[in-house]
C-alpha atoms as a printed R data frame, in Angstrom:
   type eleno elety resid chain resno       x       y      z
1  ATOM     1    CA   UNK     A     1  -6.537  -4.793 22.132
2  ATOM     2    CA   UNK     A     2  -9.216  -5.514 24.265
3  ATOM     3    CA   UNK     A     3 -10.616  -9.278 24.923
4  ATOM     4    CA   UNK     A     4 -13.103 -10.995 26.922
5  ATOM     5    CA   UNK     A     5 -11.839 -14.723 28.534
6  ATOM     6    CA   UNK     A     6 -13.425 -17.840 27.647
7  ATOM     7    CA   UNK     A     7 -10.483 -20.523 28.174
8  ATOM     8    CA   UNK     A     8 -13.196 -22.786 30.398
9  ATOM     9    CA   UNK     A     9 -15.797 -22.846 27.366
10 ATOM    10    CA   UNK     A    10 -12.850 -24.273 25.321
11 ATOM    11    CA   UNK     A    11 -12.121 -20.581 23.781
12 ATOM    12    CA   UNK     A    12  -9.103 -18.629 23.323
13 ATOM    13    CA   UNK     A    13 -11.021 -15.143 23.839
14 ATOM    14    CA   UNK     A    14 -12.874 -12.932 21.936
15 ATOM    15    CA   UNK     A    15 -10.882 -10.166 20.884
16 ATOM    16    CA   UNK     A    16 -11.208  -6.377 19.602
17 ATOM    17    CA   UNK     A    17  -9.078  -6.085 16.814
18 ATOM    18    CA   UNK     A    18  -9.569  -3.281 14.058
19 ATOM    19    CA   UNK     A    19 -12.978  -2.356 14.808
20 ATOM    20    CA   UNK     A    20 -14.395  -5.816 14.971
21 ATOM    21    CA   UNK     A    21 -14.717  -8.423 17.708
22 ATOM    22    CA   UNK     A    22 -13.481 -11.933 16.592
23 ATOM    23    CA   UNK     A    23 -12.845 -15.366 18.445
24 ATOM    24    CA   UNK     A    24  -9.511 -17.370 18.810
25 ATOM    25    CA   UNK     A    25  -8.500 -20.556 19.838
26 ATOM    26    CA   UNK     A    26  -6.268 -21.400 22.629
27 ATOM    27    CA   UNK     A    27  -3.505 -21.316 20.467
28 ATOM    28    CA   UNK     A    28  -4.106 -17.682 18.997
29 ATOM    29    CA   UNK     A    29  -5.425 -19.275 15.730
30 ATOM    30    CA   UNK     A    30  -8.860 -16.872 14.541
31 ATOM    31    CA   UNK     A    31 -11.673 -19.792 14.446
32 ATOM    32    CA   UNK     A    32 -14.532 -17.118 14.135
33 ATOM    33    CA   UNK     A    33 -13.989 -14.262 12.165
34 ATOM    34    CA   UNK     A    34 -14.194 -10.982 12.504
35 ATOM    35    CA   UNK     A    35 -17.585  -9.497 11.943
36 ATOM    36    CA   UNK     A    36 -19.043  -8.427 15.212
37 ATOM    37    CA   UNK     A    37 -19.611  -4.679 16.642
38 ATOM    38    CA   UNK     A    38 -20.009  -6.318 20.261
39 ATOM    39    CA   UNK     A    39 -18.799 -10.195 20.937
40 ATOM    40    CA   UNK     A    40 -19.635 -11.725 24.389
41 ATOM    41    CA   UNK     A    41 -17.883 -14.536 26.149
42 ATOM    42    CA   UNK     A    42 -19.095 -18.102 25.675
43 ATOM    43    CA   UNK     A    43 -21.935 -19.040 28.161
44 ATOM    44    CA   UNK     A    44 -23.222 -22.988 28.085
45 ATOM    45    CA   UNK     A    45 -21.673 -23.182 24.767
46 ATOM    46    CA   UNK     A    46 -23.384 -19.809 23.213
47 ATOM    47    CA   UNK     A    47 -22.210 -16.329 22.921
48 ATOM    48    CA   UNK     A    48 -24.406 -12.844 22.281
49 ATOM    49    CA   UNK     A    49 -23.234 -11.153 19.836
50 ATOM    50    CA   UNK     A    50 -24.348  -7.925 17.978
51 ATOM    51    CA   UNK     A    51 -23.667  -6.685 13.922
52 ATOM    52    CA   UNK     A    52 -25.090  -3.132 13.398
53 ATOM    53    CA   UNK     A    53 -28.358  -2.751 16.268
54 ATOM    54    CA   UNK     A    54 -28.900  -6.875 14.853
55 ATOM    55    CA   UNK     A    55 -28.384  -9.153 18.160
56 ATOM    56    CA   UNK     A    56 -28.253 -12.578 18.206
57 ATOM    57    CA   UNK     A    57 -26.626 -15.562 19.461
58 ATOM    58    CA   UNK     A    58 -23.639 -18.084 18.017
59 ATOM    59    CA   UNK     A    59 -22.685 -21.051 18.479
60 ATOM    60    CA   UNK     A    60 -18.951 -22.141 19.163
61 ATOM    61    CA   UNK     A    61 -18.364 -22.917 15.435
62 ATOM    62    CA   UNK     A    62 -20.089 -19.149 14.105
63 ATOM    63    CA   UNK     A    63 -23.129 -20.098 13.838
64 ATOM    64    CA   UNK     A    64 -26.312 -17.835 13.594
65 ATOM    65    CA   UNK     A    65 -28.610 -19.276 16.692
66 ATOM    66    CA   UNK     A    66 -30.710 -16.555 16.594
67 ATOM    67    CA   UNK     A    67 -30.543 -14.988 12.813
68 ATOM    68    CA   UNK     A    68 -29.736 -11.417 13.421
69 ATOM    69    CA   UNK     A    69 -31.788 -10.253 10.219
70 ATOM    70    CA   UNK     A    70 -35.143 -11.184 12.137
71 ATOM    71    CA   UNK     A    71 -37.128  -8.984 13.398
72 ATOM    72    CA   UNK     A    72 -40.210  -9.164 16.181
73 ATOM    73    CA   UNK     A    73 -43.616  -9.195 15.099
């Protein structure tokens, strides 16, 4: 199981589990779900993250900063 650290953003880590990376509390308990291909650590409270060839960026609860469905002009 492989896992990136991000105790001092207030993260357990992001973890490789099953194909997908997912994020956990310090307590082990999943708070963002498993969905991504490639899940950075936290950085000034945002984390890249990549579904498919989509990048983007989340916040600490999941959510889509950067919607990975857009596209450049």
């Amino acid at each position: 199981m492989a896992h990136h650290d991000n105790r001092f953003e207030g993260l357990g880590t992001s973890v490789l589990g099953r194909g997908n990376w997912y994020y956990i509390d310090k307590t082990g308990r999943i708070v963002i779900s498993p969905q991504f291909d490639f899940a950075n650590s936290f950085d000034e409270g945002l984390a890249y993250v990549r579904i498919g060839n989509q990048p983007g960026f989340i916040d600490k609860t999941g959510r889509w900063l950067l919607d990975p469905t857009c596209s450049a002009p």
